[in-house]
Structure formats: structure tokens, C-alpha cells
N, C-alpha and C positions, 0 to 999 in steps of 0.2 A: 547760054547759061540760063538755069532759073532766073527771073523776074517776074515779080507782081508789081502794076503799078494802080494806083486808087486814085476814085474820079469822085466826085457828084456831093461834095461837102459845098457848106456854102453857110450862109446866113439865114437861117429861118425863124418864122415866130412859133412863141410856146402853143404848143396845139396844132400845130406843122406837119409837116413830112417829109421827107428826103429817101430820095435811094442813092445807095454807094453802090460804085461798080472797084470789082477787081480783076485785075486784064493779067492773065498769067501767061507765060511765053517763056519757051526753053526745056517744059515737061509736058505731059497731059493729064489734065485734071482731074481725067476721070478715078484713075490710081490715087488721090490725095487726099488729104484732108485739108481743108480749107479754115481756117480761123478766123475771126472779126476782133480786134483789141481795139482801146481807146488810153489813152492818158491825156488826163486834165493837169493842167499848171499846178504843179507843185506837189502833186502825187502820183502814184505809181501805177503804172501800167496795169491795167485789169483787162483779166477773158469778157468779150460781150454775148460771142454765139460760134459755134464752130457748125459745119458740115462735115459729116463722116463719109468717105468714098466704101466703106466696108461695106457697109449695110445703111446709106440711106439717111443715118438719126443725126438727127440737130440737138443741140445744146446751147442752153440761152443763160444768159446771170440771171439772177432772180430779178435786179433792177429795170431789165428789160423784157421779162416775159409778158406777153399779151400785147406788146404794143410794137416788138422788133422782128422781123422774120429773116431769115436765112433762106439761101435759093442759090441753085446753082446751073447752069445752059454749059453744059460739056461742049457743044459742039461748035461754043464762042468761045470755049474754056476761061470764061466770067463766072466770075459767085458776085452775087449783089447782095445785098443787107439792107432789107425797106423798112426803115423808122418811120411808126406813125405816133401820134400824141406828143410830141417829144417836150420835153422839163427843161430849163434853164439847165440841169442840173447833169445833163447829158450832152452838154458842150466837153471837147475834146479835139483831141487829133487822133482820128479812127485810122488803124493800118490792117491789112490784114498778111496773114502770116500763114505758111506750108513747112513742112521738115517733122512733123511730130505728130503723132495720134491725137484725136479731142482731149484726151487725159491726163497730156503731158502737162507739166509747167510749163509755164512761158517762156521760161529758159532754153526750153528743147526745141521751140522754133525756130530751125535754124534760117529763114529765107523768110526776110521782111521788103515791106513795099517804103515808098518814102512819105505815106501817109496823109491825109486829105483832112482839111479843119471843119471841124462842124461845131457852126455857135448858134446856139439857142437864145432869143433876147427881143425883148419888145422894145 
């Protein structure tokens, strides 16, 4: 069966960096789309960056452009997500997620991981 499971959250300081791994197993990635989400305590689940299997293109939030990259190794079928600079304000529980195009709601994902903490804090 589909599973994603997510690795490489942890504790870092502001001005940090972390890479997130997502470990997919049960499909092949290369067909997918791959998504990055985050929810923070007490709000709602927001898109961070997807990878598109169509043609190649990433998509980033605005809050994370220039500082979050999207990447994907098919033939580990892993997508990683390397946050560099990272803000207090980018603490979360980061999951990523398969079942839907980049353009879908979040809603349309249907196949999530059990998500990986990432705190930001000096």
C-alpha cells in the first residue's frame, strides 16, 4: 500500500538548516506528485512547496521562497525539502503528501505521511 514516512525534523537555531527526507513505498515516484505541508499549533495546515512528476516544476509559498528548496532522487523514490535561513516562525510539524496534482487543495491529498517536528528557537 502507498506510504510516505518523514525523517530529519529536529531542533535547530534561527538561521539554521535542516533537510526533510520523504521515504515513499507501495508506488513509484516518478508518476507523482510529491507535496511538503506544515501545521503550526493552533492553525491550519498550509501548502510549503510541491514537486510536479509532469513536467519537472516546483512550487514554493511565498513565506518560503528563496530560502526552501524542493528535490526529488526517483531512484531512492525520496523528495527532500532543504530549509535554509529558517524563522522561529517556521516551526511546525512538516508532512508530505501524494494523491493530487500541485493545484489541488489539500483536501485532494489523499496519502499523507505521519509527519516530522521541526522547531525553530534559540
Amino acid at each position: 500500500q502507498v506510504q510516505l514516512v518523514e525523517s530529519g525534523g529536529g531542533l535547530v537555531q534561527p538561521g539554521g538548516s535542516l533537510r526533510l527526507s520523504c521515504l515513499a513505498s507501495g508506488f513509484t515516484l516518478d508518476y507523482h506528485h510529491i507535496g511538503w505541508f506544515r501545521q503550526a499549533p493552533g492553525k491550519e495546515r498550509e501548502a510549503v512547496s510541491c514537486s510536479s512528476s509532469s513536467d519537472g516544476s516546483t512550487y514554493y509559498a511565498d513565506s518560503v521562497k528563496g530560502r526552501f528548496t524542493i528535490s526529488r532522487d526517483n531512484a531512492k523514490n525520496t523528495v527532500y525539502l532543504q530549509m535554509s535561513s529558517l524563522k522561529p516562525e517556521d516551526t511546525a510539524v512538516y508532512y508530505c503528501a501524494t494523491g493530487a496534482p500541485c493545484w489541488a487543495a489539500i483536501g485532494g491529498f489523499g496519502y499523507w505521511g505521519q509527519g516530522t517536528q521541526v522547531t525553530v528557537s534559540s
